[in-house]
C-alpha positions as semicolon CSV with decimal commas, in nm:
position;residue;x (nm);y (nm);z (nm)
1;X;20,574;9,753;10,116
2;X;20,228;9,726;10,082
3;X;19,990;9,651;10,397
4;X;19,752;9,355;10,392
5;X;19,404;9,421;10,372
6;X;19,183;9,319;10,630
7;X;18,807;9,362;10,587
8;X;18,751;9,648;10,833
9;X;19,008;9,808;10,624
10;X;18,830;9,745;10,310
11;X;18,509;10,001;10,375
12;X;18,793;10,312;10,483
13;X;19,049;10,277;10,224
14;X;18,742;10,238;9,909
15;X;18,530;10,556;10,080
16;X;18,824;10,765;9,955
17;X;18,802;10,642;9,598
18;X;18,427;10,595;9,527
19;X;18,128;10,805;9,519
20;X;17,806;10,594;9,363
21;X;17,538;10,801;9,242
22;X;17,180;10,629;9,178
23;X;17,067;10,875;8,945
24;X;17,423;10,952;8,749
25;X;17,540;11,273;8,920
26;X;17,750;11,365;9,203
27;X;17,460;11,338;9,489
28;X;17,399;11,044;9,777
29;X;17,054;10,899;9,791
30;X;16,962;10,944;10,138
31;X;16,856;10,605;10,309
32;X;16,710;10,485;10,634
33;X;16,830;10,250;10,898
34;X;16,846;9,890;10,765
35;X;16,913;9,564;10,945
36;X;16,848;9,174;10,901
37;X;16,581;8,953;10,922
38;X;16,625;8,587;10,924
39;X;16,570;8,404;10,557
40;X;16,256;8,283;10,484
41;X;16,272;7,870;10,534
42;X;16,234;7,626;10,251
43;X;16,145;7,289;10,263
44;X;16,410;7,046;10,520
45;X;16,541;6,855;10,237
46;X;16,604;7,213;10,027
47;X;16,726;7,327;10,314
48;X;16,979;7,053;10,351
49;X;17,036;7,051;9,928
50;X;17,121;7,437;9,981
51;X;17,323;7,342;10,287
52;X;17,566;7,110;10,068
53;X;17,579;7,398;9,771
54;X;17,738;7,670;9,996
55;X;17,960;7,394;10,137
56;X;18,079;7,333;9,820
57;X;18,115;7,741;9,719
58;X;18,307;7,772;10,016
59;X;18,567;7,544;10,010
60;X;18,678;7,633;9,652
61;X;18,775;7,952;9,823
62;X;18,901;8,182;9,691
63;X;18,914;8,055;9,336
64;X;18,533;7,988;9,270
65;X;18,431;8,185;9,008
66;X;18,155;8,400;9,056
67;X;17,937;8,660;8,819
68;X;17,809;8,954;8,937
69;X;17,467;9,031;8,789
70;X;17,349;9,434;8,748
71;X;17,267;9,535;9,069
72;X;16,935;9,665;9,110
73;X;16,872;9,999;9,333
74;X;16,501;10,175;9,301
75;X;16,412;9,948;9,026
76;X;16,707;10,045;8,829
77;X;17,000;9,841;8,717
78;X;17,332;9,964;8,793
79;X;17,650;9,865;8,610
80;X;17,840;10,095;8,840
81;X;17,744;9,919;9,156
82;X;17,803;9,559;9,082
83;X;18,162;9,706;8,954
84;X;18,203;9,843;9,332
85;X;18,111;9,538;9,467
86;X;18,291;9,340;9,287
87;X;18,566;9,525;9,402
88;X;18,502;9,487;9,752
89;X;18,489;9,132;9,671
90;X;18,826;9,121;9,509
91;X;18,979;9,295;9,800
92;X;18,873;9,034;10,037
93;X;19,060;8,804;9,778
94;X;18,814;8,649;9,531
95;X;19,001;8,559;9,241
96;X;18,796;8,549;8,965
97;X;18,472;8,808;8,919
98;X;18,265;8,841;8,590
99;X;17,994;9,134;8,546
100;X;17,678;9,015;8,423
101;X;17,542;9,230;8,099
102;X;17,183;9,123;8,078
103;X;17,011;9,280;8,408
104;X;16,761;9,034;8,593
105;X;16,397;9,237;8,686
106;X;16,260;9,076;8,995
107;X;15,927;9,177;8,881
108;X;15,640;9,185;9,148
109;X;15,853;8,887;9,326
110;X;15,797;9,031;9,655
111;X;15,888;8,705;9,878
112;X;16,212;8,574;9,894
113;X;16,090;8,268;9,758
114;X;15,927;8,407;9,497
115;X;16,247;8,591;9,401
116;X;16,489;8,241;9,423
117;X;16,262;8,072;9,145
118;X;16,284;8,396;8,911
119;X;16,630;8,402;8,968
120;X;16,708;8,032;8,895
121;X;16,455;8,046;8,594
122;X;16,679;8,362;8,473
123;X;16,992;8,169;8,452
124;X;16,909;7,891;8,295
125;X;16,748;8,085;8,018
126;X;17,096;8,291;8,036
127;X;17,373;8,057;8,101
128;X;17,653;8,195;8,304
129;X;18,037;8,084;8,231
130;X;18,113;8,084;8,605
131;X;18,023;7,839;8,852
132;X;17,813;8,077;9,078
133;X;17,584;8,402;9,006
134;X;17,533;8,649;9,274
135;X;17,179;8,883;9,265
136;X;17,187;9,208;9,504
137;X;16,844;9,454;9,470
138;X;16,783;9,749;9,703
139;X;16,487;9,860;9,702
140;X;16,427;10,236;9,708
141;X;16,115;10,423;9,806
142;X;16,135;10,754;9,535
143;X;16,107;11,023;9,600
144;X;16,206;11,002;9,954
145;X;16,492;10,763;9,876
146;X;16,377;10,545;10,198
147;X;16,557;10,188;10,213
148;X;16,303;9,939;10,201
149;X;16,522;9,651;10,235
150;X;16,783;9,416;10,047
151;X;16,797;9,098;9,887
152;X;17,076;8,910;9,824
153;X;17,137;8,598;9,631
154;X;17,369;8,320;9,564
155;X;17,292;8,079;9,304
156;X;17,490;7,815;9,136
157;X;17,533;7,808;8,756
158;X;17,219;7,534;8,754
159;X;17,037;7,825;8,891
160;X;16,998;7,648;9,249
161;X;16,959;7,838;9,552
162;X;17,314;7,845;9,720
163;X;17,243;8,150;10,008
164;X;16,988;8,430;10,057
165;X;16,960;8,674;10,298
166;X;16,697;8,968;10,329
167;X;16,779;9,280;10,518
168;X;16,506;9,521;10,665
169;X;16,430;9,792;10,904
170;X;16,379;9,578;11,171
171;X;16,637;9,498;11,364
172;X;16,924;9,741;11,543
173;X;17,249;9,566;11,384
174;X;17,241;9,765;11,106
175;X;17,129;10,087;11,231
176;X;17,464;10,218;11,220
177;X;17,373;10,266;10,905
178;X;17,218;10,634;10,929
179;X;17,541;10,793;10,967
180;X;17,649;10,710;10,642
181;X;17,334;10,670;10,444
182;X;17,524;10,616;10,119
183;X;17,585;10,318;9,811
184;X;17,918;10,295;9,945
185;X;17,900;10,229;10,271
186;X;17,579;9,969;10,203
187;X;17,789;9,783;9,968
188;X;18,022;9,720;10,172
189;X;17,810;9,600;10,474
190;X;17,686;9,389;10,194
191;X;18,004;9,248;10,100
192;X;18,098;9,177;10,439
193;X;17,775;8,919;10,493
194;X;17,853;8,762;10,191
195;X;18,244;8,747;10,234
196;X;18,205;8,465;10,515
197;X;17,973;8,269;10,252
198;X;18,259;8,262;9,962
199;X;18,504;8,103;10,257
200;X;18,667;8,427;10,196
201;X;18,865;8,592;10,566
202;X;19,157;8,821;10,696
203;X;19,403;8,572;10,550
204;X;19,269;8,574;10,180
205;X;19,202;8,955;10,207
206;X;19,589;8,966;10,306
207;X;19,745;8,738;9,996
208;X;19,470;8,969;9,781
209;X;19,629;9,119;9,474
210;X;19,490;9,343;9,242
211;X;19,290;9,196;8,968
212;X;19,042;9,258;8,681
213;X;18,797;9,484;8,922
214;X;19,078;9,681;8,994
215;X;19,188;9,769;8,623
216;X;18,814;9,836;8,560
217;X;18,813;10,055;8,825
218;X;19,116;10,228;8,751
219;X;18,963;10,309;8,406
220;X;18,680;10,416;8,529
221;X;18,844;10,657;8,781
222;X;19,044;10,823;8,505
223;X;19,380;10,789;8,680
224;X;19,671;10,920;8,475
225;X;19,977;10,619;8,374
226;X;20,159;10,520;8,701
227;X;20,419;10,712;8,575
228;X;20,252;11,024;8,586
229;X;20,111;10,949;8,931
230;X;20,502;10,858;9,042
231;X;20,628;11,170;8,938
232;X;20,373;11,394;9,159
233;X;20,577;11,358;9,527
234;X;20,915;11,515;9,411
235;X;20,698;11,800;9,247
236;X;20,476;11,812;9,570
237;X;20,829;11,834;9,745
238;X;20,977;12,081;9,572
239;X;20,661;12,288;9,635
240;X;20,684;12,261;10,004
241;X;21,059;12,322;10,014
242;X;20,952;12,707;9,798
243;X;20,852;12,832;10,134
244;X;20,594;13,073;10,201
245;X;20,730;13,269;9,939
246;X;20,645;13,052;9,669
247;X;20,380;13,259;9,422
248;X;20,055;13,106;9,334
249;X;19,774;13,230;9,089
250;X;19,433;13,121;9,191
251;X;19,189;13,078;8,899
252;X;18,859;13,127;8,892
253;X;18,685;12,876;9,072
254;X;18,392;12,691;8,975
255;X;18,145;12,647;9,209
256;X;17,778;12,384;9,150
257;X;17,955;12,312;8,780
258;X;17,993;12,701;8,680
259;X;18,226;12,947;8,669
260;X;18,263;13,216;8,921
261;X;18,448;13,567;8,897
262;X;18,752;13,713;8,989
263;X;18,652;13,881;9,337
264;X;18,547;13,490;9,396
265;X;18,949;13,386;9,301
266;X;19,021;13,679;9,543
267;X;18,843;13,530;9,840
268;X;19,051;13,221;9,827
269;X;19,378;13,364;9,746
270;X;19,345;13,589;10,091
271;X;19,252;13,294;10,257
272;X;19,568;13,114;10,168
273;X;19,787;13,387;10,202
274;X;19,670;13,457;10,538
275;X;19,739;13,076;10,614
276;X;20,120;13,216;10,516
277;X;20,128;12,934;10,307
278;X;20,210;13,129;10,019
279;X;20,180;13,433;9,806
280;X;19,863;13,380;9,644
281;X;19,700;13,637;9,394
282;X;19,367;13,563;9,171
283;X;19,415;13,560;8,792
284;X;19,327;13,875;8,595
285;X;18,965;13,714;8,410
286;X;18,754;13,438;8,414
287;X;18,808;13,091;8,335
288;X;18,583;12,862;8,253
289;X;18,659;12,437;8,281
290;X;18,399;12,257;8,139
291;X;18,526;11,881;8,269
292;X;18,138;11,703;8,331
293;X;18,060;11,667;8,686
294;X;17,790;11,410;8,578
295;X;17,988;11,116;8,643
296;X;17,906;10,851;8,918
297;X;18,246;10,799;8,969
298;X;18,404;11,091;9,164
299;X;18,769;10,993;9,127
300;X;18,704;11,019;8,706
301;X;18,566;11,365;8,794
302;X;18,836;11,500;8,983
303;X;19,098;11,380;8,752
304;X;18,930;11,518;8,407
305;X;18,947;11,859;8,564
306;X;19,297;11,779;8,618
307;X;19,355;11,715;8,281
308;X;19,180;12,058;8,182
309;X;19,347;12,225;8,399
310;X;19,723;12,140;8,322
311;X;19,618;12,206;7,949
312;X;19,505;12,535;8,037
313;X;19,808;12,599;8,207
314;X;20,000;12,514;7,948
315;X;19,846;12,722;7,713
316;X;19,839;12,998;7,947
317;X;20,157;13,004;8,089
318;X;20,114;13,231;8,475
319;X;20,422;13,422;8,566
320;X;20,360;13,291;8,900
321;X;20,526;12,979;8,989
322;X;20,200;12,739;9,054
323;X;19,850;12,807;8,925
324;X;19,531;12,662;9,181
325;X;19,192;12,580;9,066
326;X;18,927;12,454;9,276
327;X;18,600;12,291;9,211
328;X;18,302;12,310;9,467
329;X;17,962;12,133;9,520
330;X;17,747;12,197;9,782
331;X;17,433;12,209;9,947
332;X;17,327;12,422;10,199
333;X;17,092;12,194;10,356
334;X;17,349;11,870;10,455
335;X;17,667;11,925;10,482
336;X;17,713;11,584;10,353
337;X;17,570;11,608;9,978
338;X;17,905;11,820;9,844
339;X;18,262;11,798;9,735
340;X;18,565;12,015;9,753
341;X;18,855;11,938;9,457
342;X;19,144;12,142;9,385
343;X;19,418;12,135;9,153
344;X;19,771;12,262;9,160
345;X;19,979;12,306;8,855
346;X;20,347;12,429;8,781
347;X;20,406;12,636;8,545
348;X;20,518;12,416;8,298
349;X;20,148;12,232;8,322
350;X;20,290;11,945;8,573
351;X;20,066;11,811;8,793
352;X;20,146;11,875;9,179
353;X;19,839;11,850;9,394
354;X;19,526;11,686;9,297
355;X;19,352;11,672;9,599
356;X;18,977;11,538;9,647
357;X;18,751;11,551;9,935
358;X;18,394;11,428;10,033
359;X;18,173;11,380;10,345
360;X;18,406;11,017;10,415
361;X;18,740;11,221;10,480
362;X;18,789;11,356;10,813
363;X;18,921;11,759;10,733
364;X;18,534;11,794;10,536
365;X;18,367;11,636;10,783
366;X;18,534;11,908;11,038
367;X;18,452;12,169;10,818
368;X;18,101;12,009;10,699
369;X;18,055;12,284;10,433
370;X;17,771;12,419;10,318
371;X;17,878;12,706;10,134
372;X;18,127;12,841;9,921
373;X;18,320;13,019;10,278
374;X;18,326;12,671;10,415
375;X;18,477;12,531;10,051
376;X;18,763;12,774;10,098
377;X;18,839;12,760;10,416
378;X;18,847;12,356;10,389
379;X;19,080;12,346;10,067
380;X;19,316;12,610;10,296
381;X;19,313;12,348;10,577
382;X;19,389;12,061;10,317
383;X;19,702;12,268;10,201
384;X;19,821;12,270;10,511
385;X;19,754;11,929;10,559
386;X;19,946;11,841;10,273
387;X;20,208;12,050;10,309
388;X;20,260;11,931;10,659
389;X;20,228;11,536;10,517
390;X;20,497;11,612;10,271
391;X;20,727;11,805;10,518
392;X;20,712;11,449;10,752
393;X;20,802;11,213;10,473
């Protein structure tokens, strides 16, 4: 039985499904410490109008409906991020989410103000179907990718001011912040101020069920039918019951999107055989997956190369029992700009570990690798790890 959701929750269980990229490949901008200011005050009687219209948005919790406009990072829109935190919104138990197509451009609206009037202006020139729009911007120095700050705005479908909130450098609440220094975590710090204003708590995040974010992101993540996905534990099973002895060809892995060679296949396969956790040997030549790398959303990445790879092996049936590939970004700089993917096949093509980790998962950031010695000896401790998980179920 599934567990509720509660919004601490929220932030650990989406870090290991989501990787945003601002600039459409697999790297993190790198932000600065943020925190909140207070909202710049209108007028007393706006103030008590406004008052009244986030009354009202909360207690049609959590069945207002709400559209989520392109978020804006750097000056950019983002379809990618408003999907994300939509999601997060879902997950605390909003019902019903819309994603705004036409982007809003806050222009040289530098004041909150400002930005309010440009935003109300927006949608009554483009009518939403929903009763409430929500704006989010952050704004990106390039090419430092240095937080400025971040806007967020409510508005109803009239295009009156519901809620705003700016966030800045200035204060330590959100300092936090510059451990994570990604879209991810940001968004949902984001969500989590603007939660409260929807009327949305612990109890609607428990009664949340999966809705229309959830598909989306499900397609956009690339996940294989359910049914494929159910029939991965027996084979992962069956794999830890082979023993050591089970054989295992290692292909050639491919390491910052190309191919490597077969002294590279080598390395790994003495890695894992010293492990003992099987008998690993590298395949005879090279292979080379060409799965893109390029898109923002890491889950999609991992699980095209999964489909490439249990083609391959199907064409290329190993006289081994399993067949491993792995897939390695890195940077030798920050440990935290990388990934480390692998892929284990039978050989019949079936799927039996697909296995992804990034700087949120604790076994890469104990590793915190910044080379391709570091990849290896990381996707050796995750086969252990897995192999121990399955031998406790």
């Amino acid at each position: 039985m599934n567990r509720p959701i509660t919004k601490k929750q929220t932030l650990q269980r989406l870090r290991a499904r989501v990787c945003i990229a601002a600039c459409g490949v697999l790297v993190e901008i790198c932000l600065v410490a943020v925190s909140v200011v207070a909202e710049e005050a209108p007028s007393q009687g706006t103030a008590a109008q406004q008052d009244q219209r986030l009354e009202q948005m909360k207690s049609q919790s959590p069945k207002a409906t709400l559209t989520i406009l392109p978020v804006r990072v750097a000056g950019r829109s983002l379809d990618r991020v408003s999907e994300l935190i939509g999601l997060l919104l879902e997950k605390q138990g909003l019902k019903n989410i819309e994603l705004g197509g036409k982007p809003f451009d806050s222009g040289e609206a530098s004041e909150l103000q400002q930005l309010t009037q440009e935003l109300g202006k927006f949608i009554q020139q483009n009518p939403i179907t929903t009763d409430y729009a929500l704006y989010v911007e952050y704004n990106v120095k390039l090419p430092q990718g240095e937080l400025q700050g971040i806007r967020s705005v409510f508005v109803d479908k009239q295009g009156e001011v519901v809620w705003s909130e700016v966030l800045t450098t200035e204060n330590e609440a959100l300092k936090k912040l510059q451990a994570h220094r990604d879209l991810m975590t940001l968004s949902s710090e984001v969500v989590e101020r603007l939660a409260p204003q929807l009327g949305l708590n612990e109890q609607t995040a428990a009664a949340a069920q999966p809705g229309k974010m959830a598909r989306l992101m499900d397609e956009r993540s690339g996940l294989p039918p359910q049914a494929e996905r159910d029939a991965m534990p027996s084979r992962e099973e069956h794999f830890r019951q082979a023993g050591p002895n089970r054989t295992l060809q290692v292909v050639t892995p491919r390491v910052l999107g190309r191919a490597t060679d077969v002294a590279s296949a080598q390395a790994l396969a003495n890695g894992l055989n010293t492990a003992a956790l099987c008998q690993a040997q590298p395949a005879a030549e090279v292979v080379k997956f060409t799965a893109s790398q390029k898109d923002p959303n890491e889950l999609k990445v991992l699980w095209d190369l999964a489909r490439e790879v249990r083609d391959y092996v199907r064409q290329h049936p190993p006289e081994t029992d399993y067949v491993l590939c792995a897939d390695y970004v890195f940077n030798p700089q920050n440990w935290e700009q990388g990934i480390v993917h692998f892929v284990v096949c039978d050989r019949q093509g079936e799927w039996v570990l697909v296995d992804m980790q990034n700087s949120h998962h604790k076994d890469y950031q104990a590793v915190r690798p910044t080379s391709q010695a570091d990849c290896d000896r990381l996707l050796v401790k995750r086969m252990e790890e897995r192999l121990k998980v399955a031998s406790e179920q």
